[in-house]
C-alpha positions in Angstrom: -26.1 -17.3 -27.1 -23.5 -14.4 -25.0 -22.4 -11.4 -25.9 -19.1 -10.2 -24.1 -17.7 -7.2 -23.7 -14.5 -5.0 -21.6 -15.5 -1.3 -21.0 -12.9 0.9 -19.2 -14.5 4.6 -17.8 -10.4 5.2 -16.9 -7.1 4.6 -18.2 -4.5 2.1 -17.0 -2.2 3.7 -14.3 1.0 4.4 -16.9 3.5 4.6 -13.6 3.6 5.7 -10.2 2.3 8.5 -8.5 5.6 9.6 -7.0 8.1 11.5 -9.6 11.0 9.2 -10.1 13.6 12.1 -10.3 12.0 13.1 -6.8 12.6 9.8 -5.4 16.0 9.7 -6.8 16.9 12.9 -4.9 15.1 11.2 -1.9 17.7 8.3 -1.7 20.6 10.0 -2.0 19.9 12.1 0.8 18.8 9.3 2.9 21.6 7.3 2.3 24.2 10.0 3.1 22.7 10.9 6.5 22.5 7.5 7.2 26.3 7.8 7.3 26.6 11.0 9.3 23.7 9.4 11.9 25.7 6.0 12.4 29.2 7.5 12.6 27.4 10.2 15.0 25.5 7.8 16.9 28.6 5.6 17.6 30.6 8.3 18.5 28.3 9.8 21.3 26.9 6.4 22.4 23.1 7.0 21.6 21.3 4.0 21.1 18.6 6.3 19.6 20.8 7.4 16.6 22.3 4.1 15.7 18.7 2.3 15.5 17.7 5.3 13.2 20.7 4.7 11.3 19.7 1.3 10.9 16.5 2.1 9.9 17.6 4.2 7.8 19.4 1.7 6.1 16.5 -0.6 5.6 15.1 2.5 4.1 17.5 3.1 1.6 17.4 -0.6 0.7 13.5 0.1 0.2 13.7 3.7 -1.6 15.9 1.7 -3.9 13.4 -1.0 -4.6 10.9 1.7 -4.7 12.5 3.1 -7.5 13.6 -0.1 -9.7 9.9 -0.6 -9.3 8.1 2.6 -10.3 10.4 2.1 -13.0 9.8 -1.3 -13.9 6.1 -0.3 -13.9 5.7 2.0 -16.9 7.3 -0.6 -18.8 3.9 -1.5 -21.5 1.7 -4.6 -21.5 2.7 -7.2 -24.1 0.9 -10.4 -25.1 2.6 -12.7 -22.2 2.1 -9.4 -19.4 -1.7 -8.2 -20.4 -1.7 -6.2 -17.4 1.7 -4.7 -17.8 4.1 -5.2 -15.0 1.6 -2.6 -12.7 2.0 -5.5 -9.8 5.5 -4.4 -9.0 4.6 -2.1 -6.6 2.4 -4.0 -4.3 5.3 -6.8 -4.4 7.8 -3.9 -3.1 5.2 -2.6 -0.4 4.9 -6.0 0.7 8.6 -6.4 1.1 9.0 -2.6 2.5 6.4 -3.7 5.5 7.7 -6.6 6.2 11.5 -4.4 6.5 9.9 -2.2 8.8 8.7 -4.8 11.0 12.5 -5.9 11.3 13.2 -2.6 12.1 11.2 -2.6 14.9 11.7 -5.6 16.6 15.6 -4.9 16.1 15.1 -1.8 17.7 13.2 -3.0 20.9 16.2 -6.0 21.4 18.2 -3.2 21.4 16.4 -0.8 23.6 16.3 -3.6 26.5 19.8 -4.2 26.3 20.3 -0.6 26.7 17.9 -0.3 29.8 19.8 -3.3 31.4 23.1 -2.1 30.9 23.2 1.5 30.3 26.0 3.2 28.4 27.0 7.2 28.9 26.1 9.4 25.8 27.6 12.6 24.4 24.8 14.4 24.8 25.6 17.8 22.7 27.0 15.5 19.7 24.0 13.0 20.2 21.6 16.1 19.9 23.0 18.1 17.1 23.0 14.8 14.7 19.5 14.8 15.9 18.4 17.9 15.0 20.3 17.7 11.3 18.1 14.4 11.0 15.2 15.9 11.6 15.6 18.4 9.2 17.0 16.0 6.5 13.4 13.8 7.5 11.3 16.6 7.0 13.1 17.9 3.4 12.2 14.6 2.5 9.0 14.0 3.5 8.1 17.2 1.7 9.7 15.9 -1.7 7.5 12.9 -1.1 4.2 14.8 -0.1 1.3 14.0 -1.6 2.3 10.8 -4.0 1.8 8.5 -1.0 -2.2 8.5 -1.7 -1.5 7.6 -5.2 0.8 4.2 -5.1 1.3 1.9 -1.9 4.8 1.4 -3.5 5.1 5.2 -3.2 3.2 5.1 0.5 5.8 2.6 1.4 8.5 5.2 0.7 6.6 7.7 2.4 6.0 5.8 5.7 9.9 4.7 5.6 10.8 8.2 5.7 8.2 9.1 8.1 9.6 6.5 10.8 13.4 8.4 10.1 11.2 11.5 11.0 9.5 10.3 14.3 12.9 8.5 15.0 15.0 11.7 14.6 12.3 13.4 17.0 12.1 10.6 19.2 16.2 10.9 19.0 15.9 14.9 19.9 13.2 14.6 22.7 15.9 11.7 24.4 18.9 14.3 24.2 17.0 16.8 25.8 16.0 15.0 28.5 19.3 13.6 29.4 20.7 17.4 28.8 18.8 18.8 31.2 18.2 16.0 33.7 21.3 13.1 33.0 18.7 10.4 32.7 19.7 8.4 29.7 17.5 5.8 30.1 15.2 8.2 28.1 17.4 7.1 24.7 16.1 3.3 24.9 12.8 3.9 25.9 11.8 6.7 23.2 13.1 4.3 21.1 10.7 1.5 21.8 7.6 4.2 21.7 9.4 5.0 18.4 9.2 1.4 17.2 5.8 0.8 18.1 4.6 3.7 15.7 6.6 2.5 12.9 4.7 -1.2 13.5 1.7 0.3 13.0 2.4 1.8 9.4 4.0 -1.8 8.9 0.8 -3.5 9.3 -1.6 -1.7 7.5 0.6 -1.6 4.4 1.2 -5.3 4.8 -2.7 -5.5 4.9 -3.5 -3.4 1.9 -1.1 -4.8 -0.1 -1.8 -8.9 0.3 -5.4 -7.7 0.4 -4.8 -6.6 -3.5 -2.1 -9.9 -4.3 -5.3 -12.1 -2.7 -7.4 -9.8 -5.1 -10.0 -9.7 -2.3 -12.9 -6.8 -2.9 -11.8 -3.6 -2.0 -12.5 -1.8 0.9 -14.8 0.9 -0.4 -16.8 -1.4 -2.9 -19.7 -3.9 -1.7 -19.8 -6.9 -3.9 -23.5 -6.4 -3.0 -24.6 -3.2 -4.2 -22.3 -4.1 -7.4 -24.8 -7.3 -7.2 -28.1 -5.3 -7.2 -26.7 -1.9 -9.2 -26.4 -4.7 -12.0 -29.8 -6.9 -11.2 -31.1 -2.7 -11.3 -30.4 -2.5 -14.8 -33.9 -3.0 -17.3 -33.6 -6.4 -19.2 -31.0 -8.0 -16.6 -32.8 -11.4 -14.7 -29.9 -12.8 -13.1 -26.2 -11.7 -12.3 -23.9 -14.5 -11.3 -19.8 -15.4 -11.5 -19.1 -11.9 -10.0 -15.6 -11.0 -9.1 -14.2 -7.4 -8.0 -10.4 -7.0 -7.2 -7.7 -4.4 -7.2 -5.3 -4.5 -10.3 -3.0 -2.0 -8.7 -3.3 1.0 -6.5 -5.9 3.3 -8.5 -6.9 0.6 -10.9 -10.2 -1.4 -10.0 -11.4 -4.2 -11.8 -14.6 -6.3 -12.3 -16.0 -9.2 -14.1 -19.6 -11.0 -13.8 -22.1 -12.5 -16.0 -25.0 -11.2 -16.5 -28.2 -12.7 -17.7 -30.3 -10.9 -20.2 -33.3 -12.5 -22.4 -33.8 -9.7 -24.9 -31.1 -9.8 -27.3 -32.2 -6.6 -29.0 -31.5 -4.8 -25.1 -28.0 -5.9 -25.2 -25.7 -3.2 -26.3 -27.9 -0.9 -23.9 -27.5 -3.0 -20.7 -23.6 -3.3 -21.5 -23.4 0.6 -21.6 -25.8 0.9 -18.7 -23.9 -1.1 -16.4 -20.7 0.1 -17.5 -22.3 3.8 -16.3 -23.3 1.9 -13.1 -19.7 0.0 -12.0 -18.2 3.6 -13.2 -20.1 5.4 -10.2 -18.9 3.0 -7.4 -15.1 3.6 -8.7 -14.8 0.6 -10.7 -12.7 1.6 -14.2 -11.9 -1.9 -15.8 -15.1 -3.6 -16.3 -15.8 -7.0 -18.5 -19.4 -8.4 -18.5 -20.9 -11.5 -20.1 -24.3 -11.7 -21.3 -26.3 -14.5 -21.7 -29.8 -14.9 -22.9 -30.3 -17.8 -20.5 -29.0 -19.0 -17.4 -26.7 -22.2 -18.9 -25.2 -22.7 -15.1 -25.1 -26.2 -14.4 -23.8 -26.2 -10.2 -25.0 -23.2 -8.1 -22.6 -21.9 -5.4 -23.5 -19.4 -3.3 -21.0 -16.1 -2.7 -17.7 -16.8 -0.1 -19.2 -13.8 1.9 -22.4 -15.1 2.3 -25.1 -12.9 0.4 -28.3 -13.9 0.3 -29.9 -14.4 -3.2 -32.1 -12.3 -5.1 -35.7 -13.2 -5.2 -35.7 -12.8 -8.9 -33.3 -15.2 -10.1 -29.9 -14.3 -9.3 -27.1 -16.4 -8.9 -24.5 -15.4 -6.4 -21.8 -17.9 -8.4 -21.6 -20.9 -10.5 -19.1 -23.2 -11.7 -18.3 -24.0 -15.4 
């Protein structure tokens, strides 16, 4: 005989983190400086500006996405979608990382061109479209602040704009430079620095998010101590079948079987290790209990755990 049951200590995530009308406001600003920087860029030759503009393109391409998404997101559950369409997001962060890894290698091909063949640059026009971007960056990135911890569709966003930032810096350091000392070749080389700090926010959001589409564990839960907090619980023998993924960002799920002799103990051990997987972070909880051990083919844990002395299973097979 099992007993079965889903506990949730929170609520499903109902949209994302950042404010839509916020991120609405976000993309129309982006887009019309990326107008001003490519038209400026052109004009006073800085490869610096158009490779910002380009990015900035990608960007409003991804703020875009970012917002059919968040939007998509709230839509509810139904009985074909039992989840809801929460997923979204980590499909656009996916797709935003892999952008800005485009962006950057775009940017180097360019940057050695550049350095190979240098071109003369108008420096006062190159700087003051600099300094306008900057500020236009950092307006943003304020309209942004604080949703990024919240959603990686919303960190994508975020780490967009926050490359347009360090490329409008990277842009303003360059002009400065070749202001005051008529070196140009500054323009191409900030702007390979500048493309090797936007690859580094493009690979750990392409990490985080196929980490959750693999529905690996997450980072700061052990699939052990879930193991033992469980086999900790009075009246559990054996825990086996146990899986911990991410949903979506915020949302943590987990689902094992649990072996428990006493019938009578059952609605107790459920609540008990529902208060358990509740203090490691873990919200959406479903647990089967059995009063025997019915597994048939024993397979031990991916990861490698060693088995409990007591009679737990790291995972069977049905």
């Amino acid at each position: 005989m099992a007993t079965s049951r889903r506990t949730d200590c929170t609520q499903l995530p109902r949209g994302p983190a950042a404010p839509l009308l916020r991120l609405r406001l976000v993309l129309v600003l982006t887009a019309v400086f990326m107008v001003v920087e490519a038209v400026g860029g052109w004009v006073s030759g800085s490869l610096a500006l158009l490779a910002d503009a380009g990015h900035m393109l990608t960007d409003v391409g991804a703020l875009a996405l970012s917002l059919v998404t968040a939007w998509i997101a709230q839509r509810p559950a139904d009985n074909t979608k039992t989840y809801g369409y929460l997923r979204w997001e980590i499909l656009a962060a996916l797709v935003n990382g892999a952008a800005l890894f485009g962006i950057a290698a775009w940017i180097v091909i360019e940057a050695i061109q550049r350095i190979q063949e240098p071109e003369p640059i108008r420096t006062g026009l190159f700087l003051a479209v600099a300094a306008a971007g900057l500020g236009v960056n950092l307006l943003c990135l304020t309209l942004l602040r604080g949703s990024q911890h919240g959603s990686l569709n919303a960190r994508g966003a975020y780490l967009h704009i926050m490359g347009d930032a360090l490329g409008s810096v990277g842009a303003l350091a360059a002009a400065a430079i070749i202001a005051l000392t008529g070196w140009t070749l500054a323009d191409p080389i900030v702007s390979i620095l500048l493309s090797l700090l936007i690859l580094v926010g493009a690979w750990r959001l392409l990490r985080e998010s196929t980490d959750i589409l693999l529905e690996s564990v997450p980072g700061h839960v052990s699939i052990v101590e879930v193991q033992d907090r469980m086999l900790a619980v009075p009246g559990v023998s054996a825990v086996h079948d146990l899986h911990v993924w991410t949903v979506t960002t915020g949302m943590v799920a987990m689902s094992g079987h649990a072996v428990v002799p006493d019938l009578k103990s059952h609605p107790g051990v459920l609540e008990e290790i529902r208060t358990e997987m509740c203090r490691l972070g873990i919200g959406h909880v479903t647990i089967q209990l059995e009063v025997a051990d019915g597994c048939e083919e024993l397979v031990p844990l991916a990861m490698g755990e060693t088995a409990h002395t007591h009679g737990s299973h790291a995972g069977h097979r049905h």
